[in-house]
C-alpha positions in Angstrom: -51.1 93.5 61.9 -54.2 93.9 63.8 -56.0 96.7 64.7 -56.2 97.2 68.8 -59.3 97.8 69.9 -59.7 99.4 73.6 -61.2 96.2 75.7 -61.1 92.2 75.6 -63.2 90.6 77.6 -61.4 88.3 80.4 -63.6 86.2 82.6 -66.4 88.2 83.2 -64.6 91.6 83.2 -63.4 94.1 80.6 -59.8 94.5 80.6 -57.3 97.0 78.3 -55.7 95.0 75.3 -52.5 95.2 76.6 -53.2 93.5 79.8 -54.7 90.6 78.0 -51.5 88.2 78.8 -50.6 85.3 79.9 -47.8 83.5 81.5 -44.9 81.8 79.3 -44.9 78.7 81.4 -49.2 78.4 81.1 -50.0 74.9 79.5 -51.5 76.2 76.7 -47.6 77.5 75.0 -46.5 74.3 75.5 -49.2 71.6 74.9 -51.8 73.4 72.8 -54.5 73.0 75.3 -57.1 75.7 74.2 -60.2 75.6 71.9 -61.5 78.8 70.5 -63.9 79.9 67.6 -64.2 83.0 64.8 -67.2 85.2 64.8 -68.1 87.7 62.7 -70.3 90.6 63.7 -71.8 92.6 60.4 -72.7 96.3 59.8 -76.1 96.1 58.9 -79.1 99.0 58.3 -80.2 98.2 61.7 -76.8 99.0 63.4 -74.3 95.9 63.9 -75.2 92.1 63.9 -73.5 89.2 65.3 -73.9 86.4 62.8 -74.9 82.8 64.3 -73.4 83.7 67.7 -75.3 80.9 69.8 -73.7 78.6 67.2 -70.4 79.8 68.1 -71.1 79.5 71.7 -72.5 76.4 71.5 -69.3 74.7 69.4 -66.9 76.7 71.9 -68.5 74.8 74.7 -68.8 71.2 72.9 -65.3 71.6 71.5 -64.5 72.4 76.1 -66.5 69.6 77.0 -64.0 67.5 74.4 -61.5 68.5 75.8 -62.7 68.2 79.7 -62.8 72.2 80.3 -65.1 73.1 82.7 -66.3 76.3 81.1 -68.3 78.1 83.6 -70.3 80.5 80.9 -73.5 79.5 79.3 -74.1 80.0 75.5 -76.0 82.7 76.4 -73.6 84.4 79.0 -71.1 84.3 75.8 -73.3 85.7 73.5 -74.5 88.4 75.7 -70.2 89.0 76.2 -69.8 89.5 72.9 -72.3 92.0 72.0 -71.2 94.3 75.4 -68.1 93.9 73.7 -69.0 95.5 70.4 -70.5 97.9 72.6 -67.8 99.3 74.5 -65.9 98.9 71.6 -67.3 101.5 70.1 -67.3 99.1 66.7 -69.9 98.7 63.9 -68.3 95.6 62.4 -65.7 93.1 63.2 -64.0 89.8 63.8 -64.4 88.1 67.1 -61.6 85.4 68.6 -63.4 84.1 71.8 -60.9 81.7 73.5 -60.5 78.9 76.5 -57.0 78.3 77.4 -55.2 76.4 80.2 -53.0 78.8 82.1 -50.6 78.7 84.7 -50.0 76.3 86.8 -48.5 72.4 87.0 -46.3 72.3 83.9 -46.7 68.5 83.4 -49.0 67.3 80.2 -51.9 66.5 82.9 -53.5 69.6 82.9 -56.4 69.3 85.5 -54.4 71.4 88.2 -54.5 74.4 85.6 -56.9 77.1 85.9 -59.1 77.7 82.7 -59.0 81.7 81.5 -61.7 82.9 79.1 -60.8 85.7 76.5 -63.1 87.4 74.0 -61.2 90.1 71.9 -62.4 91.3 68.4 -61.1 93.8 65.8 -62.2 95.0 62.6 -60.8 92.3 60.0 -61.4 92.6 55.9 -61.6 89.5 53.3 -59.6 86.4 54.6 -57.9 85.7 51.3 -58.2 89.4 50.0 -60.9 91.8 48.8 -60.8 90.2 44.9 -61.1 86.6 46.8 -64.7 87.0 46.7 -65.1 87.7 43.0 -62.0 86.6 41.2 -61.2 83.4 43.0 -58.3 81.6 44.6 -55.1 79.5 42.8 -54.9 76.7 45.7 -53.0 73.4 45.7 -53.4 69.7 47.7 -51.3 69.9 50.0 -48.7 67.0 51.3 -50.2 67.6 54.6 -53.2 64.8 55.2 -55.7 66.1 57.9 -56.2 64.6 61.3 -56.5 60.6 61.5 -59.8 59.8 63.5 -58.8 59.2 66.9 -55.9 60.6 66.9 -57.0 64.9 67.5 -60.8 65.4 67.5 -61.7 66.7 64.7 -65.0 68.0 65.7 -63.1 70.2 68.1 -61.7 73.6 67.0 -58.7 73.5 69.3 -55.4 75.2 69.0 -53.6 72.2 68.9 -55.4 71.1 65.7 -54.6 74.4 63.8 -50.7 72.6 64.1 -51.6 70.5 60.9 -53.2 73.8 59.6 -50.2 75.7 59.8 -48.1 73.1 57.5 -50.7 73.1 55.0 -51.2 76.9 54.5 -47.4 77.7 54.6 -46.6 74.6 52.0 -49.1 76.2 50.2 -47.7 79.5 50.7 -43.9 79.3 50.0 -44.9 77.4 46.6 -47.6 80.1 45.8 -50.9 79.2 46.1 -53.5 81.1 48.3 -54.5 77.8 50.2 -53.9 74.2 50.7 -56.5 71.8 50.2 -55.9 68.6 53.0 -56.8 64.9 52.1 -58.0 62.8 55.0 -55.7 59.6 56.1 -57.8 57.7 53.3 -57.5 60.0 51.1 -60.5 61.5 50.4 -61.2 65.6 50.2 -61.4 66.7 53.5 -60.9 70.8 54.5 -58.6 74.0 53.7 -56.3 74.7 56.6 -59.1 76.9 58.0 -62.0 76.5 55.6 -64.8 73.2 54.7 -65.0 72.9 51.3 -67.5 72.6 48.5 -67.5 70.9 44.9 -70.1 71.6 42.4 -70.6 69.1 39.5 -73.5 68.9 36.9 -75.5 71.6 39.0 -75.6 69.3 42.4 -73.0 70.7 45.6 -71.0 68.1 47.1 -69.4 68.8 50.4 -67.1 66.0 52.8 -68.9 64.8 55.6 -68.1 65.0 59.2 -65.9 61.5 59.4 -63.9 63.0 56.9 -61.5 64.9 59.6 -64.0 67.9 58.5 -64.5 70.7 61.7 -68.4 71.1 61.6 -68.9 74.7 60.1 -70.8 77.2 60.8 -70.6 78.7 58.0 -71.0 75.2 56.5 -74.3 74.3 57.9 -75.6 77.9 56.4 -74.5 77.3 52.7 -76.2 73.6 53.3 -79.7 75.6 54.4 -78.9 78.4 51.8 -78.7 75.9 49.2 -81.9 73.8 49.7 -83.7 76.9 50.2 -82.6 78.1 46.9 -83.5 74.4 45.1 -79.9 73.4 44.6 -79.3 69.7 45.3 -76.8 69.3 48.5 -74.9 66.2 48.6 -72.1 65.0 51.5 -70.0 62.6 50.5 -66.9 61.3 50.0 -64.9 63.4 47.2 -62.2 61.8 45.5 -59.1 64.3 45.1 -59.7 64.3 41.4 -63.2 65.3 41.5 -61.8 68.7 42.2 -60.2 68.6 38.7 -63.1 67.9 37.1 -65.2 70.0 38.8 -67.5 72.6 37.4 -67.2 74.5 40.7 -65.3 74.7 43.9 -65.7 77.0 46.8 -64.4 77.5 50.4 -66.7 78.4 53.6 -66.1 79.8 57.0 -66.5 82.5 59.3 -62.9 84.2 58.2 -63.1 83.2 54.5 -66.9 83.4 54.0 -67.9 82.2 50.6 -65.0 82.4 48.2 -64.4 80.4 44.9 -61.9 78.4 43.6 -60.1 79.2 40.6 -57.7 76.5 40.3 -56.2 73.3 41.7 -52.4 72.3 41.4 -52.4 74.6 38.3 -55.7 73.1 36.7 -58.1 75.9 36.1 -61.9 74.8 37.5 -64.4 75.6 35.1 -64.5 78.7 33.0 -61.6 80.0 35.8 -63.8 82.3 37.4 -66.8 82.6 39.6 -69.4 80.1 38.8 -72.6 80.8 38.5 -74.4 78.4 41.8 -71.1 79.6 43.7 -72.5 83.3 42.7 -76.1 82.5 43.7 -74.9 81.0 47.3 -72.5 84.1 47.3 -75.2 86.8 47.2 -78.0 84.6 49.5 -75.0 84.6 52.3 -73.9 88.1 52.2 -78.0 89.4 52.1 -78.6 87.8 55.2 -75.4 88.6 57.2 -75.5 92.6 55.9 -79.8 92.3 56.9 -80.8 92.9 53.6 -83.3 90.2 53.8 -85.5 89.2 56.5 -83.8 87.2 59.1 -86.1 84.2 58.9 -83.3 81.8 61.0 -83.0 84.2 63.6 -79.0 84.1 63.0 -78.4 87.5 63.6 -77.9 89.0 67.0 -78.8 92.6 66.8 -76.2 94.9 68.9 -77.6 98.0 70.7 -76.8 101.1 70.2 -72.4 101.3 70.6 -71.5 103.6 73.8 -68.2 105.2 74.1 -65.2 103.8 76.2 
């Protein structure tokens, strides 16, 4: 269960977390029509960070424009929302869920006769997949489930709708006990976890899927590509056949939620030693020293947050 925090932001204004509803009839329950993102803002030595917020802002908008929303908030209006947010939140770290949706109004599929709400809530969220995620790694499986087809949902877009597909995968992969499915894309090719992009390390070079893959463009994605050429490891997107994560010496996941967690084993077959592999370990430690500030923010992809006031 989630942690209520005192405020979401709602359009421009702060509003309690109960009164942060909407309508059963609003187009969004029945048709899926909203895009949204996952943020994470980091307790650091200088007081809390938001990590690659304009990136967030920025794919929350293209994933709108997609999806003909008329957003009427800049990148920069969001970001500046979610730090006022932290703020009178009173919060150090935690997860953010900003969120367009179509609300109430026509109940037909045509949705242009709906008014668009904006939400930003956050609360303070642990590990994804669990605190010994990070170390011990994950049992996951390939699930049935094949990702999106191209033109049938845009990939590219992180929209509600999409996260249908993702449901299937993780709960197959939950009632037959694995922490996380692993999706194929319609040719099938590695694509993504229900809510992760994936990487395979073979013979000290990382592979990863690329975009046409049915792959959501990560945030988190993009940094372990930038980590890893700054660190001299060769970076390589391509297509991955499924058994190339058999044979693997390494596999990870990525994403805001599920940050940088290895793989342990596929359908049963253990990856490598069946731990934490060392490249896996060395983009492990670059990620969480830059998002906790322990070394010098030479991206500029933390957003410092003032000093927190009280409610």
């Amino acid at each position: 269960m989630l942690k209520p925090t005192a405020k979401i932001w709602h359009n421009g204004k702060f509003i309690q977390w109960d009164d942060a509803k909407i309508h059963v009839l609003a187009h969004v329950t029945s048709y899926g029509s909203s895009v949204f993102e996952g943020v994470r803002c980091y307790e650091t030595k200088s007081g809390p960070a938001i990590f690659r917020a304009r990136e967030h802002a920025r794919r929350l908008l293209d994933s709108a424009k997609i999806y003909r929303m008329d957003l009427p908030y800049s990148i920069d209006q969001l970001v500046d929302a979610m730090t006022e947010l932290v703020r009178v939140n009173d919060l150090t770290s935690c997860y953010f869920r900003p969120i367009a949706l179509r609300g109430y109004g026509d109940v037909g599929v045509l949705p242009f006769n709906n008014p668009i709400e904006v939400y930003i809530a956050c609360w303070e969220w642990g590990k994804y997949l669990g605190d010994e995620a990070i170390t011990q790694g994950v049992d996951v499986c390939v699930s049935s489930w094949t990702r999106l087809a191209p033109n049938t949902l845009p990939a590219l877009a992180k929209a509600g709708a999409n996260y249908m597909n993702s449901q299937l995968i993780r709960m197959e992969a939950h009632v037959n006990g694995y922490a996380e499915g692993i999706a194929l894309d319609n040719a099938g090719y590695v694509s993504e976890g229900s809510g992760e992009n994936i990487f395979v390390v073979r013979d000290g070079k990382i592979l990863t899927p690329p975009l046409g893959a049915s792959v959501l463009p990560g945030i988190t994605r993009d940094t372990i590509v930038q980590i890893a050429e700054s660190l001299g490891i060769p970076i390589v997107e391509g297509l991955i056949p499924r058994e190339m994560l058999y044979i693997a010496d390494e596999v990870f996941f990525s994403g805001t939620a599920v940050e940088v967690t290895p793989v342990r084993s596929v359908d049963r077959i253990v990856i490598g030693n069946g731990s934490r592999g060392p490249i896996t370990e060395r983009i492990q430690r670059a990620y969480f020293e830059i998002v906790n500030g322990q070394t010098p923010d030479r991206h500029g992809w933390l957003t410092p947050v003032q000093q927190a006031v009280a409610v």
